[in-house]
N, C-alpha and C positions, 0 to 999 in steps of 0.2 A: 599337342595336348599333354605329352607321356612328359616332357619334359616342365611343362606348368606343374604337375602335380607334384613329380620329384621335388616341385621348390617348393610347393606350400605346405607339405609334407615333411621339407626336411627345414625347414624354418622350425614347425612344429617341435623336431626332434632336438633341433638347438635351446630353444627358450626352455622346455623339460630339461636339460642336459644342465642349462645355468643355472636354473632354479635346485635342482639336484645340489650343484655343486655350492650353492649358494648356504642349502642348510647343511653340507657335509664338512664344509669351512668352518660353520657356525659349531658344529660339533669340539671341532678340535679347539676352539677359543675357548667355546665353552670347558674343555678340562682342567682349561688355566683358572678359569673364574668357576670357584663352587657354590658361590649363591645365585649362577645365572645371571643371564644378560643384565637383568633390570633388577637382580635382587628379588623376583615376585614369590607371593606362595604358591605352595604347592594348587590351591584349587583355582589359580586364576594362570596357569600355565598348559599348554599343550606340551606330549612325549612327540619326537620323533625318533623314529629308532633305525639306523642306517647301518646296514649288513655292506658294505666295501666290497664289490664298487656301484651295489645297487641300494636306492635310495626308496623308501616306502613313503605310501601318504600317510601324512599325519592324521592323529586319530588326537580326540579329548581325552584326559588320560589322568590320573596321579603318578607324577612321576617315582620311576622305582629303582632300585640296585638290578644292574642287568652286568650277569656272570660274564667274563670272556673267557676265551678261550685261545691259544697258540693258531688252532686252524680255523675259526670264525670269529674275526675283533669284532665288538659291536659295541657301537659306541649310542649314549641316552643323550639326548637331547634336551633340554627345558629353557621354550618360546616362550614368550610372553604374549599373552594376546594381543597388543598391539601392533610385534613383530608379523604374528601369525596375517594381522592384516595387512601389512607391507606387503607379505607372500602374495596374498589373493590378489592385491592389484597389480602385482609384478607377474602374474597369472592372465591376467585379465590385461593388461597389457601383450601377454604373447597372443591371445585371442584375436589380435589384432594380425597377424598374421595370416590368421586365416581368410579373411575377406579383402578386398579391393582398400585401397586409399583413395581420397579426393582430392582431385587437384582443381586449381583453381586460377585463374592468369586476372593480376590487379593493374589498371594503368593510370590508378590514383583519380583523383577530383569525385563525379559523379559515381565513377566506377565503383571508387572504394567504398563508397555509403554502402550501394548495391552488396558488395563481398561484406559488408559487416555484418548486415542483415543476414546475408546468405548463413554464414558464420556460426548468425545465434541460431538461428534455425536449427541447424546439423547439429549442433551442440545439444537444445531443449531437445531432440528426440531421440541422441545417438549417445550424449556424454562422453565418454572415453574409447567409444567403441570403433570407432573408426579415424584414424590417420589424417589429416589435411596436410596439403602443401600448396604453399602459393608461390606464386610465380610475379614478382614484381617488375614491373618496367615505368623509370623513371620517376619513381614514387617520392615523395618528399619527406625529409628525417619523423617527422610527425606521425605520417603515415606509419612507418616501416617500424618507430616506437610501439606503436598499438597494437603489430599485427603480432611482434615479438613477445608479450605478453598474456596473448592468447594460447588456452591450453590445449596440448595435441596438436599444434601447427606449428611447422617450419619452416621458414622463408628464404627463398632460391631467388636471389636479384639476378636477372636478366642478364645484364650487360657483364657484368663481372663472372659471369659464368661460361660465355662467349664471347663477347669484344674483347680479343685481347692482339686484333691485327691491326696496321697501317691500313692496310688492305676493305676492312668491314667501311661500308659504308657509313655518311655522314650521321649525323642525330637525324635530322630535321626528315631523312631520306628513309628513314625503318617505317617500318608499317607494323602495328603489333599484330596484326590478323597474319602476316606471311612468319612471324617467330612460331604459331603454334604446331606447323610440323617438326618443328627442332626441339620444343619444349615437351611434346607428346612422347617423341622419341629416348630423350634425358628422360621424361621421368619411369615410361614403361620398361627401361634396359633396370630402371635402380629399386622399382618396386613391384618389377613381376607383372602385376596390371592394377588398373587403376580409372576411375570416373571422373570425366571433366563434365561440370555443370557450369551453362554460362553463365555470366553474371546478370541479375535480372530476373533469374529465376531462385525458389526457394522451396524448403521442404513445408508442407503444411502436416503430413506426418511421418513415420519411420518408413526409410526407404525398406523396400523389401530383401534383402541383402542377400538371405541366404540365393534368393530366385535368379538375382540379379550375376551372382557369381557363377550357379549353373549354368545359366546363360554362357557367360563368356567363358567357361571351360567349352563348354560345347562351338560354339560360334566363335569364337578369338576375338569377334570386337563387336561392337553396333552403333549407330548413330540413330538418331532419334530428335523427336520434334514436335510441337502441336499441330504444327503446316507446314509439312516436307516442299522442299525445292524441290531441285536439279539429284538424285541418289549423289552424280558428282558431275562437277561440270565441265560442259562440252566445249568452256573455252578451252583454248589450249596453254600450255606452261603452267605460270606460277599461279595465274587466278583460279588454277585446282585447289588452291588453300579455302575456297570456299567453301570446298568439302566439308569443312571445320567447324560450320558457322551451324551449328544445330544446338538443340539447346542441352544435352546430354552425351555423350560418345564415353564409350567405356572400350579398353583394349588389355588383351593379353599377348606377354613376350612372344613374340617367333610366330605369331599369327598369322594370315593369309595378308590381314593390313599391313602389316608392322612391314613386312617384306617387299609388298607390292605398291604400299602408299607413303609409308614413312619412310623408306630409306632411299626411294629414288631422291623425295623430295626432300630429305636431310643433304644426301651428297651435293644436291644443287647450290645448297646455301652453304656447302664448304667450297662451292664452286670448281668441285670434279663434274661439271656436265653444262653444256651449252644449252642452248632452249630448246634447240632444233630435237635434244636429245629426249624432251620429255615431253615426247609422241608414248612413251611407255605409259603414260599414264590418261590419254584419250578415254574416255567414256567407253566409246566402242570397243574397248578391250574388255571390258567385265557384262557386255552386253549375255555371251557365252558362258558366263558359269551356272553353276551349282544351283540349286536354289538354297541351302543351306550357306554356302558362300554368298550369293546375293544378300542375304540377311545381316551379313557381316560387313555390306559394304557400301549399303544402299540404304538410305534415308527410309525411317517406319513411324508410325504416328508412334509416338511417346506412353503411351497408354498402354501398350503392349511390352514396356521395358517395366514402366512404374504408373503408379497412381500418384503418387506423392508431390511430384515435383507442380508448382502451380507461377505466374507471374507477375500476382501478387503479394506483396511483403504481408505476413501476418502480424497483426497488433506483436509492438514492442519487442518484436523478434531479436534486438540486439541485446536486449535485456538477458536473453540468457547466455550468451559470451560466459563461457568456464574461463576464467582468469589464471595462470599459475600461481602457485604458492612458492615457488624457490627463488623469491627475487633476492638480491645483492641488496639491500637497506645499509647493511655497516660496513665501512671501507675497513673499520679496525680488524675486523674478521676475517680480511684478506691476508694470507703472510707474507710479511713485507712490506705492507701497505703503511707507507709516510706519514700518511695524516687522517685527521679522522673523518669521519664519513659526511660530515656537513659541508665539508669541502666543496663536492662536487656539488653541492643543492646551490650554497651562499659564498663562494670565493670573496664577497669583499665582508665576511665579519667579522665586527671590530666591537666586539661588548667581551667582557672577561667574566669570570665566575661560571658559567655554566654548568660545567664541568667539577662533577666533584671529586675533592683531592681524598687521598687515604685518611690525612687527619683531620679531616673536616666532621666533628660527629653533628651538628646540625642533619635535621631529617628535610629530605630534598624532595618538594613536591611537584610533579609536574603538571600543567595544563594544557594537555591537546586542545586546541581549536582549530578547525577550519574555517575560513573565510571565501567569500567570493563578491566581487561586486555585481551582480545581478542585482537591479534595483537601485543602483548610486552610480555615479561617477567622480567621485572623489573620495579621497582616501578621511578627507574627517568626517562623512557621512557614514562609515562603518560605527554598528551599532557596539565594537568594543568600546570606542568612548564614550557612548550614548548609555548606554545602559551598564555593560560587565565591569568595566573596571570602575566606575564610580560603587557599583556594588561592593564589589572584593574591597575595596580601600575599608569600607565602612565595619567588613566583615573577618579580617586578619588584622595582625598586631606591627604597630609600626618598629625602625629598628628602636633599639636600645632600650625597650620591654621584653618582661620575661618573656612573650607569648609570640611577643614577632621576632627574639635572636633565637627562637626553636628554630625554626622552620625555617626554609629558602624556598619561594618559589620561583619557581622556569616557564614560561608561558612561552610553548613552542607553535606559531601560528600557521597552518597549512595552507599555501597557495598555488591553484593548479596554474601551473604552465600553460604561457596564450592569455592568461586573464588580462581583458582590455586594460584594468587599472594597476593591481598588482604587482605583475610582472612587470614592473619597468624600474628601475635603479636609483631616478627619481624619486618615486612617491614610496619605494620599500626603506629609503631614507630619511622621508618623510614622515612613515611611519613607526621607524624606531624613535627618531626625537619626540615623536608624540608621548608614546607609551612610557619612555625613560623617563619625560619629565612626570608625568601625569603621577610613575611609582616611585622618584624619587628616594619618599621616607621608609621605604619598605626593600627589605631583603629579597628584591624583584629581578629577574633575570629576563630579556626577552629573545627569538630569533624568529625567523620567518624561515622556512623551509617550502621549497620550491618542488612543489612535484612532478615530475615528470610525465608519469603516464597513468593518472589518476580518471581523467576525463570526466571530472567530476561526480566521482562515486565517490560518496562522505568515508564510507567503511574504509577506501584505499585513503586518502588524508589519514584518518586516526591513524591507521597503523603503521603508515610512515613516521607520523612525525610521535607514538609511542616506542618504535625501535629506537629512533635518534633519542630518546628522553632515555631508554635501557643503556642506550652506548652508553650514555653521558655521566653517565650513576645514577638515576633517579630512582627513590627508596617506593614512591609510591606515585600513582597516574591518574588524573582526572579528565576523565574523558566529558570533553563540551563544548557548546552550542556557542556560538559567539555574541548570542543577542541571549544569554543566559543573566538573569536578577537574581544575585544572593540572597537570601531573607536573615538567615539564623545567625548570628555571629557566631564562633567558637568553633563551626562546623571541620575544621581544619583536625580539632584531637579528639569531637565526635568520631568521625568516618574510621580516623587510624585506630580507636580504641576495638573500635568493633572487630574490625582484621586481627588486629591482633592479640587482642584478646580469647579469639574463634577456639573453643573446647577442642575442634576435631584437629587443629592444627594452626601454630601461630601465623599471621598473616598468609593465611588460605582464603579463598571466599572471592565473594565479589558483594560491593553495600555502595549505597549513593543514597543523596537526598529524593526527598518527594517530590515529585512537582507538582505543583497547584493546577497544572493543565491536563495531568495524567498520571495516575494515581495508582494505573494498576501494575505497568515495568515500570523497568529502571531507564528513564531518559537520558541519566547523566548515569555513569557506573566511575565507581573510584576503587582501583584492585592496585595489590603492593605489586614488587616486580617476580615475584611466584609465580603469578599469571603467562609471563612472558616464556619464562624455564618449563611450566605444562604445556603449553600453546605453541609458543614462537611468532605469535599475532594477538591483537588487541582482539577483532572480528578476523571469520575465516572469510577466505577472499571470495568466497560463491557469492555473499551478499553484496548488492551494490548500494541499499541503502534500506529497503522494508524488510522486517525481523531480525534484522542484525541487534536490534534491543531486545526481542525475544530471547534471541539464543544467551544473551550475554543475562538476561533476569531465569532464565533456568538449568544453563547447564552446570552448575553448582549447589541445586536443592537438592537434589539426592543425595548430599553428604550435609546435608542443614548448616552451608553456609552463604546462603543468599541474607542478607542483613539489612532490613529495611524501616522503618521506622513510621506511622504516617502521619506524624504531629514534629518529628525533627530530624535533621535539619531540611530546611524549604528551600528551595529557589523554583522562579518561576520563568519559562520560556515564552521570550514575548512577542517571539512570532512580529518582529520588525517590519520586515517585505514579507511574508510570507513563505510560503516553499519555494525557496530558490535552485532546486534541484527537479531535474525529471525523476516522475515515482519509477522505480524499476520494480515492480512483484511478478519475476520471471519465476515461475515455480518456487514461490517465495515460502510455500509451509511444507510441499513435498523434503526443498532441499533442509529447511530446518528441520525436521526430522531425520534426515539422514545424517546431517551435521552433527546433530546432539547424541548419538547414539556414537559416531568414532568421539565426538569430543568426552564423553564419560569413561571411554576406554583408557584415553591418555590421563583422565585424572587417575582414573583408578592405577592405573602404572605410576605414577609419579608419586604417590602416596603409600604403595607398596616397596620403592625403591629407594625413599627416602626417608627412612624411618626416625622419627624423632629421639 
């Protein structure tokens, strides 16, 4: 136990020691830059004040001239509030430290539904606070896409962590039930200890964490269940991996198990021991202990670990899946990177202009759409030809008019990866000749952008394919519906005059037309690329598809530049097929609220630091 605590204890003293050294760095950069990080003022900054080699908590402060001296340097500090929230969750990341991580073993198809669900689960009542690792065996690129982009989890492929002998047994010859003493083992030597919940089961509310960790300080491990077996079983050899089969086990390093259960049965499967040898691990050998060890090694109703855990999925539990925010969208952003980031989406595009040149001053507007065929099976039953683009024809200017050689538009169309129709090389051919001819007379650009691991959340489309529209130059973005009806003509130097015109700052804000089906947000939002340099995303990724139009109709009124109009310009959403999307409202007004409080942060820094 003396050597569990030294580690969770000096974990602790590490993340304090980074975070130290984290604002002590920031001090000394800061002496080169005298307006501070971000340029802010004085009353929207925190002082830290770092006496060498000891570091204070920061306090709210105005910052002030602080004397030195030959025998105590002391250096001022001025955070930015934005900064200062970095810290906290770089804080709150070490608090991870303190408790158990979850691991989890995926062997794809049904399974992996099971772990999605699990997933969202842990995530709606844990968010950041605890660690996941899975364990994959045999999972397929799709799989292994989705799990990658989940936030707080990291994924441990099986085989390539192990298979690396002539010697290891066939494919067909693995049994994933006998890897979990080898995986137990890997993961409790790398995170100290840690909670395996099988698949199947799910949280219905916040594990008890803190109870849960006492626990295994005191006891080193437990197993647990709704309907205990065998504690462990009285066959002999390798069918003791049945031990395994519970619906929770949680372990600590160096424990009574880790020594008496994991490591016989790890050296087996490096194949230091014959069968005959593991009589070490007969039932009858733990018959004689402890009762404090019995608890550590012997199957207990589950009730007594947790309340939480149940084996039923709760409504729409994948819904809340925390998504990262550090995805790779621009390959230009990489250094050294050849080519530019649409590459990887469309290898065969062949349309030119996209991309705008230095001297091109035409203002370049883009159109996010996403698409999906839900509801059609062919590609000229997409309500683009139906409805949007006979509208835009009627409502921008052709070339070789003043009104259409302003303007170029870019209609960047989003389609998720796997779509029965879309995705095929075929009909994404098919539908550029459509679109090219249809825009002929018009300063039209089109591409199709292929998403990878969208899984059809709208919010992940837009913000792909408005990064790719950032790469490309695009001056200003229109985010929309694909079965969208223009009404207003002209709406094109409406929407820009508004942004840029904006009192508190030239093309700041967010403004769109009205829609005739909903009147009270912004269904369509049209923001210049400022939006992209506050943000770094269209929508933040927590949304999968409900109140991503909230947060985009008010995180910008607090500086009166939401810009709305309710008589122009119109279009109307005609709702073709209907909701071709699952609704996802996983904690859909708690997380808006929390969204809109850091997203006012960042404007507010962005507008400090960039002063007109």
């Amino acid at each position: 136990m003396f050597n569990s605590k030294l580690a969770r204890w000096g974990g602790l003293v590490i993340c304090l020691l980074v975070l130290g050294g984290i604002l002590m760095n920031s001090s000394h950069i800061l002496k080169k830059k005298p307006f501070g990080l971000l340029g802010g003022s004085n009353t929207s900054n925190t002082k830290v004040t770092t006496n060498n080699p000891t570091t204070t908590t920061p306090t709210p402060t105005t910052p002030t001239t602080t004397p030195t001296s030959n025998n105590n340097i002391e250096d001022t500090v001025e955070i930015s509030r934005l900064e200062l929230e970095e810290l906290k969750i770089s804080a709150q990341s070490c608090k991870v430290l303190k408790h158990f991580s979850i691991v989890l073993i995926d062997t794809g198809g049904e399974v992996h539904k099971k772990i999605r669900q699990l997933v969202g689960s842990i995530h709606r009542y844990h968010e950041y606070e605890l660690l996941i690792y899975i364990y994959g065996l045999d999972l397929d690129e799709a799989a292994k896409g989705e799990i990658h982009i989940w936030r707080n989890v990291e994924y441990w492929d099986i085989r390539s962590i192990y298979q690396v002998s002539t010697n290891v047994d066939r494919t067909e010859k693995i049994i994933a039930e006998y890897w979990k003493p080898v995986i137990f083992k890997h993961s409790v030597e790398r995170l100290g200890k840690f909670v395996y919940i099988q698949p199947g089961y799910y949280l219905s509310q916040k594990l008890e964490v803190d109870a849960i960790d006492e626990y295994l300080e005191r006891h080193g491990s437990f197993y647990a269940s709704p309907e205990c077996k065998d504690a462990l079983s009285s066959e002999k050899y390798l069918a003791i991996a049945s031990t395994f089969d519970v619906a929770m086990h949680g372990i600590q390093f160096n424990s009574y198990a880790y020594k008496n259960i994991y490591t016989p049965l790890y050296d087996c499967a490096r194949a230091h021991c014959s069968q005959i040898q593991m009589k070490d691990l007969d039932a009858d050998k733990f018959i004689s202990l402890s009762d404090d060890l019995k608890l550590s090694v012997f199957c207990q109703d589950i009730t007594k670990i947790t309340k939480s855990l149940v084996s039923t999925p709760p409504g729409e539990s994948a819904c809340y899946i925390i998504n990262r925010e550090d995805f790779i969208l621009s390959g230009t952003q990489l250094p050294g990177s050849p080519q530019k980031s649409w590459l990887a989406f469309t290898p065969s595009k062949d349309d030119n202009g996209i991309i705008k040149q230095p001297d091109d001053k035409r203002i370049h507007v883009a159109l996010g759409i996403p698409t999906t065929s839900k509801g059609h099976n062919h590609v000229t039953e997409n309500p683009l030809f139906k409805v949007l683009l006979p509208s835009l024809k009627n409502t921008i200017g052709k070339k070789g008019t003043e009104e259409g050689d302003k303007y170029v538009y870019k209609l960047y169309l989003a389609i998720d990866r796997g779509d029965p129709v879309y995705d095929k090389p075929e009909n994404q051919k098919q539908f550029k000749e459509l679109v090219n001819s249809m825009m002929s007379e018009y300063n039209f650009h089109f591409q199709i952008i292929r998403v990878i691991n969208s899984y059809g959340w709208v919010p992940m489309l837009w913000n792909t394919v408005f990064h790719h529209s950032i790469d490309d130059g695009a001056d200003y973005f229109y985010q929309l519906n694909d079965d969208v009806r223009f009404i207003t003509p002209g709406w094109t130097q409406t929407l820009i005059d508004r942004l840029a015109k904006n009192p508190v700052r030239s093309n700041f804000g967010v403004t769109g037309p009205t829609d005739e089906g909903n009147r009270s947000i912004l269904t369509q939002a049209f923001v210049h690329r400022t939006h992209h340099k506050i943000f770094g995303y269209f929508y933040p990724y927590v949304f999968k598809n409900w109140f991503s139009d909230d947060w985009i109709s008010l995180v910008y009124r607090d500086y009166h530049s939401y810009f709305k109009d309710p008589h122009q310009p119109m279009v109307h959403n005609q709702q073709t097929f209907g909701t071709r999307y699952d609704v996802c409202n996983a904690n859909g007004r708690e997380n808006l609220n929390k969204v809109l409080q850091s997203s006012k942060i960042k404007i507010k820094e962005y507008l400090e630091s960039h002063k007109e």
